[in-house]
Every structure is written in C-alpha cells, then in structure tokens.
C-alpha positions as CSV (number, residue, x, y, z in Angstrom):
1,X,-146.1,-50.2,185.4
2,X,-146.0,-50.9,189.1
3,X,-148.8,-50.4,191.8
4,X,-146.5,-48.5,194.2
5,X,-149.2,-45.9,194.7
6,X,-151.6,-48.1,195.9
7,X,-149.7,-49.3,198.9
8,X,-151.1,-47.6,202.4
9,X,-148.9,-45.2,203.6
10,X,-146.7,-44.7,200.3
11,X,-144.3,-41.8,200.7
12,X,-142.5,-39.5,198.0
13,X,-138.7,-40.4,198.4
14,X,-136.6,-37.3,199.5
15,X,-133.1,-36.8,198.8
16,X,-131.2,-38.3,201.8
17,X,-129.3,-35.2,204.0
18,X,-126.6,-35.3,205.5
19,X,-126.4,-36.0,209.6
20,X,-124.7,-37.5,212.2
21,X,-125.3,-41.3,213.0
22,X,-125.6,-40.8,216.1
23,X,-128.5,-38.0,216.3
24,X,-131.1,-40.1,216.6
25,X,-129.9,-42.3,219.4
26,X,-128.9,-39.0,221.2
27,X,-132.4,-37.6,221.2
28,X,-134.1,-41.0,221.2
29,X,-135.4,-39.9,225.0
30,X,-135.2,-36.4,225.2
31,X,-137.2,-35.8,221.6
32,X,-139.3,-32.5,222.0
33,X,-138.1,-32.1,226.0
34,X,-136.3,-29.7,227.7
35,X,-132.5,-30.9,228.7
36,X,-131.8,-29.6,232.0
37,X,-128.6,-28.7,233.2
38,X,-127.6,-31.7,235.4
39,X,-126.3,-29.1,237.9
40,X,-127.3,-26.6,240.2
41,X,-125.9,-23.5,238.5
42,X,-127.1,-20.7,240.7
43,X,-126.3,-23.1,244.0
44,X,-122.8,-23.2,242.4
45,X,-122.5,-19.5,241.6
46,X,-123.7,-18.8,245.1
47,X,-121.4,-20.7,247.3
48,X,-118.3,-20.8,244.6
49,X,-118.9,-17.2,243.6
50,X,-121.3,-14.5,245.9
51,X,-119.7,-16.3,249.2
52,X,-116.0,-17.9,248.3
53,X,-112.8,-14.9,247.8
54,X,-111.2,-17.3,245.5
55,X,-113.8,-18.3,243.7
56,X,-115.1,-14.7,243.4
57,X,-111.5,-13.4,242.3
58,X,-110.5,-16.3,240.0
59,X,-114.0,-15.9,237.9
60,X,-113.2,-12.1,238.1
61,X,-109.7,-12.0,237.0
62,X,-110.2,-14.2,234.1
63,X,-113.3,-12.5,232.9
64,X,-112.1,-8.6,233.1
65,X,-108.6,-9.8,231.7
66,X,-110.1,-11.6,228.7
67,X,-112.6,-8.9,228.3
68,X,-110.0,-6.1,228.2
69,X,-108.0,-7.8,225.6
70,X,-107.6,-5.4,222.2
71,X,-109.6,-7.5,219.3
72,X,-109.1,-7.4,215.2
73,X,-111.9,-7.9,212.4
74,X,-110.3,-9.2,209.3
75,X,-110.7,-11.6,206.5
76,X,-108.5,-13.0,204.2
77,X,-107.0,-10.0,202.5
78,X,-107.5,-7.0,205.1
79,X,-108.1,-6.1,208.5
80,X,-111.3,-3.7,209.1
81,X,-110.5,-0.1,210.9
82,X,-114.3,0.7,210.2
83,X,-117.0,-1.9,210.1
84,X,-120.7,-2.8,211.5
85,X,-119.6,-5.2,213.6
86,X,-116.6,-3.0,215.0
87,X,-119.4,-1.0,215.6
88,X,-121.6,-3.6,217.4
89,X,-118.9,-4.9,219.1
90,X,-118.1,-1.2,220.4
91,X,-121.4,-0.8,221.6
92,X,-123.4,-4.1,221.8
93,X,-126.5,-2.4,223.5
94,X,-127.7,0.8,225.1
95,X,-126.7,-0.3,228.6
96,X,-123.4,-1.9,227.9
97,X,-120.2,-1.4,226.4
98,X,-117.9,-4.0,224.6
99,X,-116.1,-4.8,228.1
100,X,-119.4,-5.1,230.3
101,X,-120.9,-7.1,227.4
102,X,-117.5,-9.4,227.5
103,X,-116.7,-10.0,230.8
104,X,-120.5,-11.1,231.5
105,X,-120.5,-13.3,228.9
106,X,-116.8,-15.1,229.8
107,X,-118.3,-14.8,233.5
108,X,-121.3,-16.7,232.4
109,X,-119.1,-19.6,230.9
110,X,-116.8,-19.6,233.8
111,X,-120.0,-20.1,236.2
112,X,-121.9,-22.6,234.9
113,X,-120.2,-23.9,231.2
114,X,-122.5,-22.2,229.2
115,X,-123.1,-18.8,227.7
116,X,-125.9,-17.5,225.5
117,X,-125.7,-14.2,223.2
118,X,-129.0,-12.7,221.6
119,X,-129.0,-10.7,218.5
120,X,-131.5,-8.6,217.7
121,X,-131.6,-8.0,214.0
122,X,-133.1,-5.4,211.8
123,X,-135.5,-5.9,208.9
124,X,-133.1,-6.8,206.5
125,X,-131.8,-9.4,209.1
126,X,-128.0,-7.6,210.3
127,X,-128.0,-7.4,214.0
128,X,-128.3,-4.4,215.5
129,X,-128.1,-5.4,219.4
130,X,-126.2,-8.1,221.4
131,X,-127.3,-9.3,225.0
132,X,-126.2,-12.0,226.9
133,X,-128.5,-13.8,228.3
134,X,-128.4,-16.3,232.3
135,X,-127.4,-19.4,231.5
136,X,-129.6,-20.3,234.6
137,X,-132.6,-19.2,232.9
138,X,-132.0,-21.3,229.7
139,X,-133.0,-24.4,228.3
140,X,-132.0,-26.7,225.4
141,X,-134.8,-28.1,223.5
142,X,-133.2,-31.1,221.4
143,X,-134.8,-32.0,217.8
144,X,-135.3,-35.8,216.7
145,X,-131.7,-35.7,215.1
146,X,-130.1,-34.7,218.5
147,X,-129.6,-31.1,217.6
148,X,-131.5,-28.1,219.1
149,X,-134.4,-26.8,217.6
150,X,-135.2,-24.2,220.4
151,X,-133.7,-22.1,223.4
152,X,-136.4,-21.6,226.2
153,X,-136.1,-18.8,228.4
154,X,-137.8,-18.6,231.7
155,X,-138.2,-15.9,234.0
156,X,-140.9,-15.9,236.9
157,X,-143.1,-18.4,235.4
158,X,-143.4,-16.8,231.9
159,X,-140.9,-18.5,228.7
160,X,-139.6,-17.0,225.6
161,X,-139.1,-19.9,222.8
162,X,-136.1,-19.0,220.5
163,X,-136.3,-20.8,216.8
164,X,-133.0,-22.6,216.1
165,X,-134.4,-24.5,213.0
166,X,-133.7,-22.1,210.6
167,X,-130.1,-20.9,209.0
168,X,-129.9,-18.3,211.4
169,X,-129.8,-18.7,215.0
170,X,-131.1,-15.8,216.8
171,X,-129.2,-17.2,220.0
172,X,-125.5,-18.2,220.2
173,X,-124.7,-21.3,222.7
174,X,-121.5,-21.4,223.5
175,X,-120.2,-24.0,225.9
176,X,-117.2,-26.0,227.3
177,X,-116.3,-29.5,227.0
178,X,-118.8,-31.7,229.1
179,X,-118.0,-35.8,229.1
180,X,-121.4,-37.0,229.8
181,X,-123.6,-34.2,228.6
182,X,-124.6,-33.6,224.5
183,X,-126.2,-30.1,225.3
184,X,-124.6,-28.6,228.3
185,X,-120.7,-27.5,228.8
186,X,-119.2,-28.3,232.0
187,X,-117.7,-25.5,233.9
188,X,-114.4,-24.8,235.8
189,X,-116.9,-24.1,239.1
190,X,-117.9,-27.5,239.0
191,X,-114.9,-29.0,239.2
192,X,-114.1,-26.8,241.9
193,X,-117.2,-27.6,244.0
194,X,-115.8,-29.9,246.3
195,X,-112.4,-27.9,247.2
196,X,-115.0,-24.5,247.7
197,X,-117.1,-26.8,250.3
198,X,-113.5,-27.1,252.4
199,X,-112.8,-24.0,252.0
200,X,-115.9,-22.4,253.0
201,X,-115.9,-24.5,256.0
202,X,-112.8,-23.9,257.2
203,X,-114.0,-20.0,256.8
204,X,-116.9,-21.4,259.3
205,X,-114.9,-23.1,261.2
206,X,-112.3,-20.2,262.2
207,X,-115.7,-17.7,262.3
208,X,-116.8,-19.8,264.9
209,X,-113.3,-19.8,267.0
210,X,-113.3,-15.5,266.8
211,X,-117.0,-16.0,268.5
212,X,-115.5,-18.0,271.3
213,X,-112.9,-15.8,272.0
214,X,-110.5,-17.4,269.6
215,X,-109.6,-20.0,272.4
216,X,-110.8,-23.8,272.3
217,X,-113.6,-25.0,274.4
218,X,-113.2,-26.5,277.7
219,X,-114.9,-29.2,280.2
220,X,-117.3,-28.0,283.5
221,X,-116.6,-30.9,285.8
222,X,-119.0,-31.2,288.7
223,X,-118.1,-33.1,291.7
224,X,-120.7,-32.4,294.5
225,X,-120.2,-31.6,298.4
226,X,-120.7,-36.2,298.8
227,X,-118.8,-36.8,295.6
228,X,-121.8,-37.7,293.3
229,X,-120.9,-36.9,290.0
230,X,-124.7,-35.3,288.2
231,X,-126.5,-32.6,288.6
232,X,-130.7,-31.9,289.1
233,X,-132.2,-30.9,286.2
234,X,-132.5,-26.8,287.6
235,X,-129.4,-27.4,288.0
236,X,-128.1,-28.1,284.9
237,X,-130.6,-25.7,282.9
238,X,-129.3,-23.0,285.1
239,X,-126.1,-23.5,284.2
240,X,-126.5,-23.8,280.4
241,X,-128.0,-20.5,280.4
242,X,-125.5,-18.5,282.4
243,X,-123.3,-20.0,280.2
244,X,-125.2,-18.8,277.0
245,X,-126.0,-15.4,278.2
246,X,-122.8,-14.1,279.7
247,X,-119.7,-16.2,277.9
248,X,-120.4,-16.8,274.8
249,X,-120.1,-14.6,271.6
250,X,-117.5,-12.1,270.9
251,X,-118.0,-9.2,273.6
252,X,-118.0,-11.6,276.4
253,X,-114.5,-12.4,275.4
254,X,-111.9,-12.2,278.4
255,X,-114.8,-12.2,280.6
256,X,-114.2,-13.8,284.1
257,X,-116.4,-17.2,284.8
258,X,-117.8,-17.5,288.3
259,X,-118.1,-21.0,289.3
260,X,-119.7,-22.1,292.6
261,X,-118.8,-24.9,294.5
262,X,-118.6,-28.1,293.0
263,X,-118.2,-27.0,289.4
264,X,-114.3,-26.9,288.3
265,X,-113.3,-25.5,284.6
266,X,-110.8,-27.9,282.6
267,X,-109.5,-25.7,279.1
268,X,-108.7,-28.4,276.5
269,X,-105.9,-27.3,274.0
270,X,-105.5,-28.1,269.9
271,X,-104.6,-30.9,268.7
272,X,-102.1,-31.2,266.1
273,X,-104.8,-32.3,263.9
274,X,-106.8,-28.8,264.7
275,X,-103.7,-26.8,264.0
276,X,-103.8,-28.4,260.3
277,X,-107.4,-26.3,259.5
278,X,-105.2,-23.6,258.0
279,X,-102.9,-25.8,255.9
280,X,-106.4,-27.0,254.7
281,X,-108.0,-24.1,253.7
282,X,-105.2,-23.0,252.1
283,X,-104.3,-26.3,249.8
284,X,-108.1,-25.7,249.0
285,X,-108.1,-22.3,247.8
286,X,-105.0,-23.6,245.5
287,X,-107.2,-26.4,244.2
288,X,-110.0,-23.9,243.2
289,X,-107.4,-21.8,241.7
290,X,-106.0,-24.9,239.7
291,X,-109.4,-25.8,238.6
292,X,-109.9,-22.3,236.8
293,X,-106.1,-21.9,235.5
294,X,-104.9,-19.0,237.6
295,X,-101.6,-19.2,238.7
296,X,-102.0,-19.3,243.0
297,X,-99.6,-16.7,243.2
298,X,-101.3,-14.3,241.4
299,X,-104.4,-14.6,244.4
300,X,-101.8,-13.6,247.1
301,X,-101.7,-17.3,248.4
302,X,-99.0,-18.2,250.7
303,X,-96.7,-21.1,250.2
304,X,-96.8,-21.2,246.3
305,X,-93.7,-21.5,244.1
306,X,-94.9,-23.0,241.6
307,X,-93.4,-20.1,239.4
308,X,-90.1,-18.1,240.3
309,X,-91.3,-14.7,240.2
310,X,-94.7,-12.4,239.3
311,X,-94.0,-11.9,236.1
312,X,-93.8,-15.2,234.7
313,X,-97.0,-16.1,236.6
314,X,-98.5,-13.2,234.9
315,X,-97.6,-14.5,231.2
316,X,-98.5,-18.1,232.3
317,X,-101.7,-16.8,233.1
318,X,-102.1,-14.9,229.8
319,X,-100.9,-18.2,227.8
320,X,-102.9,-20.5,229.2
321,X,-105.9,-19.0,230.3
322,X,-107.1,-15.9,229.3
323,X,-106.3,-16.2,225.4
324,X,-107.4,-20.0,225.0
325,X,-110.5,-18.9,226.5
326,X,-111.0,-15.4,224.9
327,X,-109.7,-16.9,221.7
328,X,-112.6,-19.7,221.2
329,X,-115.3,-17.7,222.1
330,X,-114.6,-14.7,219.7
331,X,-114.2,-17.4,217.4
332,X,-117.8,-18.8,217.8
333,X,-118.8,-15.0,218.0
334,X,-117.5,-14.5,214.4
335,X,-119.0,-17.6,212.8
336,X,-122.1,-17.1,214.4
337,X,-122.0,-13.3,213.4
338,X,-121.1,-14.4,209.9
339,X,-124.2,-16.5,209.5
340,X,-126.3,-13.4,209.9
341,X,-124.3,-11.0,207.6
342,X,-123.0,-13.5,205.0
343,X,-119.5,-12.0,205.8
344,X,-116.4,-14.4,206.3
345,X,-114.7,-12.3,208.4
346,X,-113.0,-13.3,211.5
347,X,-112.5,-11.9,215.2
348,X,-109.8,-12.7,217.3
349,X,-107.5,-11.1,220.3
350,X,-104.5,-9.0,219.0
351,X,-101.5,-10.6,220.3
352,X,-99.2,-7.4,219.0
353,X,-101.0,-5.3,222.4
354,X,-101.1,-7.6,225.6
355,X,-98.6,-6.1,227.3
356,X,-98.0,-9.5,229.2
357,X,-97.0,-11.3,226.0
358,X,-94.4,-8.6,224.9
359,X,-91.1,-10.6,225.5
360,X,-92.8,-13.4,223.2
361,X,-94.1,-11.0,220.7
362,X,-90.3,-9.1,220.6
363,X,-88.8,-12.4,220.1
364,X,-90.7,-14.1,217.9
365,X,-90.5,-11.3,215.8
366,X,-86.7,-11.3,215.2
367,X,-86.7,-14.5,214.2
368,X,-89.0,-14.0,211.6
369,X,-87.4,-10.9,210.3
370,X,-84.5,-12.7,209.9
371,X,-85.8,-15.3,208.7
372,X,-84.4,-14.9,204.9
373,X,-85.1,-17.8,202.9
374,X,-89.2,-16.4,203.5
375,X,-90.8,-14.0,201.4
376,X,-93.1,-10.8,202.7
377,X,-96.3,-12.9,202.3
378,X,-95.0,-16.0,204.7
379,X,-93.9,-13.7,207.0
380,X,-97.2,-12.0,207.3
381,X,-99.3,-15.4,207.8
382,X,-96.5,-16.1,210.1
383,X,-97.3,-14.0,212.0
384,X,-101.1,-13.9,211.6
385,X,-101.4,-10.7,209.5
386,X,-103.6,-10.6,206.2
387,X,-101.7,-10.6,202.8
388,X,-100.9,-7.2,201.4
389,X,-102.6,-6.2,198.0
390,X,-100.6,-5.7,195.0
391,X,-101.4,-2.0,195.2
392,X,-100.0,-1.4,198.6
C-alpha cells in the first residue's frame, strides 16, 4: 500500500491527449496575450489599395472573379440542388448576398493574409447568418499549447471575445502561408509593398512635373551691374515670392517671366536617367501585378508579352489564381461549416461553368469518354462527380 496521497501537491493522472510538440514552445511567450499582426494592415490597404490603380484593380479582379465563380454542395454519393447551406450560402445575411459576402472575404485575404467569417447560430446550434469580419480589427489570443483559444475584436475602444475552446468555433480564420508567423497569414500586399512605394512615387513625381508646367526646372543666375555674384536679403525674399505667386502651379503655365537686370534664366533639360521614371513605374506596376498572380496584360500594361494573346492570359489567370485561391477557402468554408452541422459535405468551384476553362473542360472530357478500359464510376471521380446510386 503506498503513501502516494500523502505527498504535497499529488495529482490524479489524466489520460495523455494528443498535441503537437511543439505547442508549448510556440506559446511559451505569448501564453494568454494578444498576437499582433506584425504589419500595418490598414497602412498597407491604404497606400497598396485606396491610393495605388494596380493595387486597387489586382485585389479587385481577383476577388469579384473568385466570387462570381458557380459553386457545388456535395458529399460522397450526391450533389445537393436544395440544402441549408445552399441556402446560407445564397443569402449569408440581410445586407449581403453570396457575391458581396465572397468577394469581401477573398478581398480581406488579399489585403492583409487573413480573413475571419462569423456564424451566428440558432438554438439548436445550425447557423443561420455569416459575416465577415476586418481582419484589422482582430486579434489571436494563443492558448498554452500554441493554439487559439479566443478571437478579440476591437472597435473604438470596446472588444468582443470569441470562445475558440470548444468543438465549435464561432469564428473561421482563414489565412495564407506566413514563414515567421504561427497565427497570422502573410498577404500578397505585403510582398508588394515595396514595388507600390515606387510606383506611388513615380505618380508623385510626374504630379509634381504637370504643376510646373510639365517642363524641368531651371537656374536664376545673378550677376550684378559690378559683377558681384549675391544678392541682399530683400532681394532675394522678393524674388522667391514673385516666383511663388505668379510661376508656379498649373495656371501659371506658359506664363512669361520678367526678369530685371542682373538676373538671367538658364532651363536645365532631362537627364537620361530622368527620362527612365516611366520605365520605372511601369516595371513596378508589373512587380505588384506579379506579386498578386495577375497576368500584366490583363491590367492594360504596356510592354508585356509574357503571354501571346488575351485569351491565354485570361485562362492563366483563371488557373493559377482565381481557382487555387477560391478553391482553399471554400474548402476551409465546408469543414468549418461541417463542424457546426455534423454534415460531411463539401463545397467547391464548378469547373464544368467557367467559361475561361472551357477548351480544358472540352478536352479533358474526350479523353475520358474515350477512355474504354474505365468503367462509369472511374469516370465520374475522374472527373470530380459523385458516384451514381444503383437506382439511377
């Protein structure tokens, strides 16, 4: 009979669970703290976004395509012409449709690597409502095993604490690959930040030529009546001012410049380097469009061939892009969806209506129909279909 209960601090054995090793080193310094994003997401969104063209079309093209493409519920056995979540999915919430709800939440991932969906659920635990939440405003709150226990939720000083410990997560995280960062995703904006910084100051730059007439600046040389070379103080004030007032800005443009004696104007032409601003901007606008996957040609930039016509840009785009994207995050969608309705069902882009992939679908459908040596069932899960019943 041993004496284990008299030790100090004796504790029951539990059954060990099952965790990753590395959990605890993970959270070792962040336990019970907020994990902030380790960028500026709404500087990001404001200078790649609200005040960059190609940053603005690229996150915009991307999100309404992958937001417009058709989507199928199925399991293993049928597809779903009339479900609850076709029906949520429809019409997520009173103020938005299935494509507003969509292309904010693939904009929100594009922005700043991470997107948040809230369900609101009934009594009986379904969800009835889905709302996507700023991925500015949200916060990961890591557990001691490195996983989150909680999403925080700020807005003007006042926080909203959603419960991830249980088996249903009210909030679904979805984010991209990030290198250096457990809790956050790492978006395509960020990897763009640099080229947008070029680009937006070549924008300044060629703003500030149309203001001075869109011709260079020049010298004022000033050699007095006895050759001295500097003027008096009033002198020079009263000449800064002229300057200011009547030939600068846009409407003074073309306007004649009075000099008195001693003063002599000297234009100063480009450079060759000066002339390269344009080149510049453009091979900038190319590296933003790189670092979200749209083809540059597709954006109306000049000098791209990197494909030989629209088209296959277009299906490119479609390919590598839009369904990759689209793809994954219906997938999280569906398995976070499943959770709360104890469903295994599965939603995904249908590939037999994007008009863009139609060539692919056409051939790839030949050869399977002549594929022989297959029977009915290998063809369907070829080609993604669920298997027919025996009564059909």
């Amino acid at each position: 009979m041993g004496f284990n209960f008299l030790r100090r601090g004796a504790q029951a054995e539990v059954p060990e669970k099952k965790a990753s090793a590395t959990g605890p080193v993970v959270a070792y310094q962040t336990t019970g703290r907020v994990a902030w994003s380790p960028r500026d997401a709404v500087s990001l969104t404001r200078t790649g976004f609200s005040s960059n063209p190609v940053g603005f079309r690229s996150v915009k093209l991307i999100a309404e395509a992958a937001a417009a493409l058709p989507l199928v519920l199925q399991d293993a056995e049928q597809r779903f012409e009339a479900h609850p979540l076709v029906d949520l999915v429809a019409r997520p919430n009173p103020m938005q449709g299935r494509a507003e709800l969509l292309e904010a939440l693939y904009a929100q991932l594009l922005l700043t690597g991470n997107a948040y969906v809230e369900a609101v659920s009934d009594l009986d635990g379904a969800p009835e409502e889905l709302h996507v939440l700023r991925s500015d405003r949200m916060s990961v709150v890591p557990g001691p095993d490195g996983w989150p226990v909680a999403y925080e939720y700020a807005v003007g000083g006042r926080k909203h604490r959603f419960d991830a410990s249980g088996p249903v997560v009210p909030v679904c995280h979805i984010k991209s690959f990030h290198p250096q960062d457990d809790h956050y995703g790492f978006s395509p904006m960020q990897a763009a930040a640099m080229a947008v910084d070029v680009h937006n100051s070549a924008s300044r730059w060629s703003k500030a030529l149309l203001d001075n007439a869109a011709r260079p600046s020049g010298a004022i040389v000033y050699r007095g009546a006895e050759g001295q070379g500097s003027m008096n103080s009033d002198q020079y004030d009263r000449l800064v001012s002229e300057m200011e007032s009547h030939h600068q800005g846009a409407r003074n443009a073309g306007r004649p410049m009075l000099l008195e004696g001693g003063l002599d104007w000297k234009p100063m032409g480009f450079s060759p380097s000066d002339m390269e601003f344009q080149k510049t901007k453009e091979s900038a606008a190319r590296e933003i469009a790189l670092a979200f996957g749209v083809p540059p040609m597709l954006l109306g930039i000049q000098g791209d061939a990197t494909y030989s016509n629209y088209q296959e840009a277009h299906r490119a785009f479609y390919r590598l892009t839009v369904l990759p994207l689209a793809t994954r995050v219906t997938a999280a969608l569906a398995h976070w969806l499943a959770r709360h309705t104890g469903e295994a069902v599965e939603i995904k882009p249908d590939l037999d209506q994007v008009p863009a992939l139609a060539a692919e679908r056409d051939a790839q459908w030949s050869r399977v129909a002549g594929a022989d040596f297959l029977t009915q069932a290998e063809k369907r899960a070829l080609l993604g279909l669920p298997a027919v019943s025996a009564d059909e």
